[in-house]
N, C-alpha and C positions, 0 to 999 in steps of 0.2 A: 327654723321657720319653714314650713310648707308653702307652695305658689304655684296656682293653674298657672301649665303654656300651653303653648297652641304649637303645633307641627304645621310649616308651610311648605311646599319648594315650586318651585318657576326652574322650567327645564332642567331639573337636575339641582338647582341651585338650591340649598337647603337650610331653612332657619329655624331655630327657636325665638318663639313668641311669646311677648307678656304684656297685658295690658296693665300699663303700669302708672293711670291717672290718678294713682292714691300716694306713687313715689313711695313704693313700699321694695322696689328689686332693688338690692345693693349693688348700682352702679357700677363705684369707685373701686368693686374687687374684681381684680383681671385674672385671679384664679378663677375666683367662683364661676367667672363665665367659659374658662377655660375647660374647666369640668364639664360645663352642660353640654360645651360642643365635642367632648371624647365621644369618639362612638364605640370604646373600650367601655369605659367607666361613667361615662352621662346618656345624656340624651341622644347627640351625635347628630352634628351639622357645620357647616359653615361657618355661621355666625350665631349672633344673639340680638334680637328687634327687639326693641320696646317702643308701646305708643303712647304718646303723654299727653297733657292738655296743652295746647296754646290758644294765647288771647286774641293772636290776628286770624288763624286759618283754622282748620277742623280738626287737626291735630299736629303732631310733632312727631317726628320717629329718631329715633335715636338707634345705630347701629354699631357693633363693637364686633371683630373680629375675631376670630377663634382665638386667637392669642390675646384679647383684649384689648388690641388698639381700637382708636374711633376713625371710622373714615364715610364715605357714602358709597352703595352699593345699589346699584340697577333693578337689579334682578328683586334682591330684599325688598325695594320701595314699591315693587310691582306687590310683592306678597304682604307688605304694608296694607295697601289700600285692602288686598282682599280682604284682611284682619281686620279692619274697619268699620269694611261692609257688615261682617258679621256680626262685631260687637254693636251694630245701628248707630254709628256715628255719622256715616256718610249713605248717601243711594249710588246714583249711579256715578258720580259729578265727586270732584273734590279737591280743593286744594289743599297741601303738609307742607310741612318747614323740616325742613333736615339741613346736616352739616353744612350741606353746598348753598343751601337758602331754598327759596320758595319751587312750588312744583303742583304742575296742571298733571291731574288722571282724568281718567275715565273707565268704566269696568262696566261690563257684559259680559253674561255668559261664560263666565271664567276667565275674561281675555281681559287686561289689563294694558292700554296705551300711557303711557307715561312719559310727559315732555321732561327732556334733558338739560343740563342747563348749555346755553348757547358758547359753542369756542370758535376763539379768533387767531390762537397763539398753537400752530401747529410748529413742531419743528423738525426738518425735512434730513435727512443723513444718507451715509450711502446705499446702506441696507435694510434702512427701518425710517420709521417714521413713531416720533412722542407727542403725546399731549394730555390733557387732562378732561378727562367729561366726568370729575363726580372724584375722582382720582387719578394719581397716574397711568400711564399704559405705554406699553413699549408695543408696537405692531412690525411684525415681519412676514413676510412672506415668502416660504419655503416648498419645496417641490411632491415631496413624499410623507403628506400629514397622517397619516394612517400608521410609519413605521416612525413617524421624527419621536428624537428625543425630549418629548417636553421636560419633561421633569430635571433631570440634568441640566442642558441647555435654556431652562426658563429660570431655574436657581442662580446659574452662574448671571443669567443678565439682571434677573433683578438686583442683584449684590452689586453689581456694576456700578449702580446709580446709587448718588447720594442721598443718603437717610430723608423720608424713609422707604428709601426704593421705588421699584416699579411692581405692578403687574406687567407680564408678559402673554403677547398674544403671536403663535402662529397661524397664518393664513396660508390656505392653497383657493384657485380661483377655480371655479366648478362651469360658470358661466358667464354671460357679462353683466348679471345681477345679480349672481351668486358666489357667498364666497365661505367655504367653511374654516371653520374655527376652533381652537383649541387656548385654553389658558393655564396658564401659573399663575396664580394670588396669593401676591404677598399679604401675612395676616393668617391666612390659613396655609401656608409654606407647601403648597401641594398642586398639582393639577384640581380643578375643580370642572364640574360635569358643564356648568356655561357660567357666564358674567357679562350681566348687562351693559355695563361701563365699560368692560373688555368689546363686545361686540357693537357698541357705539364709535369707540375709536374705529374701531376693525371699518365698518362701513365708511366712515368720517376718509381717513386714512387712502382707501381704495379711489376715491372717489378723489382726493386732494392729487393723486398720482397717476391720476387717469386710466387708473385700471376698469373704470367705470365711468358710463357719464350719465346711470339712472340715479335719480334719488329715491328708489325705494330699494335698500337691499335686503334681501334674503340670507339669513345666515344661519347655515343650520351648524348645532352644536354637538356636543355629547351625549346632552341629555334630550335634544327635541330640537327644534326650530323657535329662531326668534327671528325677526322685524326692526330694519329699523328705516323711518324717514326724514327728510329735512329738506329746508331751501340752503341755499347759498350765493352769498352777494358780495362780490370783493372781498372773495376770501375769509368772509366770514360766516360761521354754520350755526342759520337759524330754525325753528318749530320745528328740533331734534326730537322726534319719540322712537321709542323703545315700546313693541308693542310683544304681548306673546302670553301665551296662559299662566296661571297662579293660583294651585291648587291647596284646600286647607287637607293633610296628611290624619295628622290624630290628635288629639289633648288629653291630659293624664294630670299627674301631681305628682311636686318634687320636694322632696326636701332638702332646703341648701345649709 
């Protein structure tokens, strides 16, 4: 079987796309998706998007991890909306249904704000800090991100945690709105160039610890710079966006 994708990525963050409102991509095969993301032997990305029809919002996106789990991802739903845009489902405005439930965009000019969904359940340890915006995330902050061990050190903690793990984020603090980032995502078992859910916690995080007392942080990544906002009310973190560009790469044909 042959099937247009579409090449997206958001700072680094890299997806294969398929508009898939005919329910024609086999799902339910976690090889097949694992081939597309080799960048030996496929396509060579992150993940695997699909956008499908639904009856309450403008669309649905469905995400599956290089290994082929399902979970939600930041960065993808930013390159969602842009795949959207293109295929004329959406303008500028839009609300999708993914894993975590319902989700406010917006998109200009390449730039994609994207509300997260709201957390209340932070939890505080002696050298980290967990929670969930879309997934899990382990957030730490370490002194030397430039030489640190991600890859080592992010395997061993996301193993740590009980199935199915963590992503893992280091932090070092650049300014008192700034704060750069580095991840391990579990799913794709690797450092990866940024993670929107990764740098949602990351600012969430900074800001629960008083490393911070702006709500707009700056976080720049691997692959570029991303944004994130929110209020906060008794400890609770509301109108979470994730803002930052979401560019369409290349599309071709595959056969699976």
């Amino acid at each position: 079987m042959n099937l247009t994708f579409y090449k997206y990525q958001g700072t680094g963050n890299d997806f294969v796309m398929f508009d898939n409102r005919a329910n024609t991509f086999p799902k339910n095969n976690a090889e097949i998706i694992h081939k597309l993301c080799n960048r030996n032997f496929g396509i060579g990305s992150d993940g695997v998007i699909l956008i499908e029809n639904d009856e309450n919002t403008d669309f649905k996106m469905v995400y599956f991890n290089a290994d082929g789990s399902q979970t939600f991802c930041g960065n993808g739903a930013r390159c969602a909306v842009a795949f959207a845009k293109k295929l004329n489902i959406i303008e500028k405005k839009t609300t999708f249904l993914a894993v975590d439930g319902k989700h406010f965009a917006k998109i200009e000019n390449g730039i994609v704000s994207l509300q997260m969904i709201d957390v209340n359940e932070i939890q505080l340890n002696d050298n980290s800090v967990f929670m969930h915006t879309g997934t899990q995330h382990h957030v730490e902050i370490v002194d030397d991100l430039e030489e640190y061990p991600v890859f080592k050190n992010g395997k061993e903690i996301r193993n740590s945690y009980q199935d199915p793990g963590s992503n893992v984020n280091f932090v070092q603090q650049i300014d008192a709105s700034t704060f750069r980032v580095r991840t391990y995502e579990k799913g794709v078992e690797d450092e990866t160039l940024a993670c929107g859910t990764g740098v949602t916690a990351v600012a969430i995080a900074m800001h629960k610890t008083n490393k911070t007392n702006s709500n707009l942080i700056s976080l720049p990544v691997e692959g570029g710079n991303l944004e994130v906002s929110f209020t906060e009310e008794k400890g609770v973190y509301k109108n979470v966006f994730l803002k930052g560009p979401a560019q369409f790469v290349f599309n071709g044909e595959i056969e699976i």
